[in-house]
C-alpha positions, -999 to +999 in steps of 0.1 A: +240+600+368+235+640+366+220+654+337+247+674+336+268+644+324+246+633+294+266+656+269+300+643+283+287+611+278+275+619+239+305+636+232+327+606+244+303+584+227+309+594+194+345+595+193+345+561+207+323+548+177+348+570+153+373+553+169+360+521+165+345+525+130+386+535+119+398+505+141+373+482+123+383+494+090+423+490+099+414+455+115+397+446+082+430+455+061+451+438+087+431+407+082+429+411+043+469+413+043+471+379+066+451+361+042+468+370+016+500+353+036+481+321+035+463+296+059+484+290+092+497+308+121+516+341+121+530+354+151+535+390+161+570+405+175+554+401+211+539+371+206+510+375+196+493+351+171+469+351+142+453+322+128+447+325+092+417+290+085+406+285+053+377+260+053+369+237+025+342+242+000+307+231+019+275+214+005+249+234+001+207+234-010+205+231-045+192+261-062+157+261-082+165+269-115+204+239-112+173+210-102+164+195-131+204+194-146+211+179-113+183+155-118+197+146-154+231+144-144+225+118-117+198+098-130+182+071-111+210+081-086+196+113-077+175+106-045+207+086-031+227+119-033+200+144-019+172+143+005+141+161-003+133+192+022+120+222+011+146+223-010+170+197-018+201+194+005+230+170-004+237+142+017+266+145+039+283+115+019+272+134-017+306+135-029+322+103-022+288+087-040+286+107-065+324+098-077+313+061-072+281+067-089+283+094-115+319+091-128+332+117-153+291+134-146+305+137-110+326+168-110+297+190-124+271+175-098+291+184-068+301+217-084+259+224-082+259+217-043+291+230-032+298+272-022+330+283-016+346+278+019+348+306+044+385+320+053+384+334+093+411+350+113+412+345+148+436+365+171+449+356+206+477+369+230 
């Protein structure tokens, strides 16, 4: 490559992250709209197909300062719903126990482990 090609390069460059900066924003509304039309696939006049997934909630550490309600709310049962890390991370069967353990306690110990599920959209032609 000449020298002389380093500010055709630059100047080609820069539109091209313009361009992609404005297509990222567009592709972000675009995706913003689909979600809005609901988990499933949408198809495009050619085709095309988005797939709108919207994942479940997911168990996740429990935070510092929600410990010690957790603890009170499960009791003796607490070490059979958690395992001890650096942190305390649910067990992958947390919920269905807690139900069968906790009862009416149950809905506000999962709601201390849980964080919303992710929504993707995933394109294809």
């Amino acid at each position: 490559m000449a020298t002389s090609d380093i500010p055709k390069l630059v100047a080609e460059g820069c539109k091209l992250d313009a361009m992609i900066k404005d297509a990222g924003k567009r592709l972000a509304a675009i995706k913003g709209e689909l979600i809005k039309a609901g988990a499933g696939e949408h198809f495009g006049s050619a085709g095309e197909r988005a797939l709108v997934i919207e994942a479940g909630p997911a168990l996740t550490a429990l935070k510092a300062e929600d410990l010690e309600t957790a603890k009170t709310i499960a009791g003796k049962d607490f070490a059979k719903l958690v395992e001890k890390s650096v942190s305390y991370k649910p067990k992958k069967s947390a919920r269905e126990l807690a139900e069968a353990l906790l009862g009416k306690a149950a809905a506000k110990f999962v709601s201390l482990i849980e964080r919303p599920g992710v929504v993707q959209v995933r394109f294809s032609s």
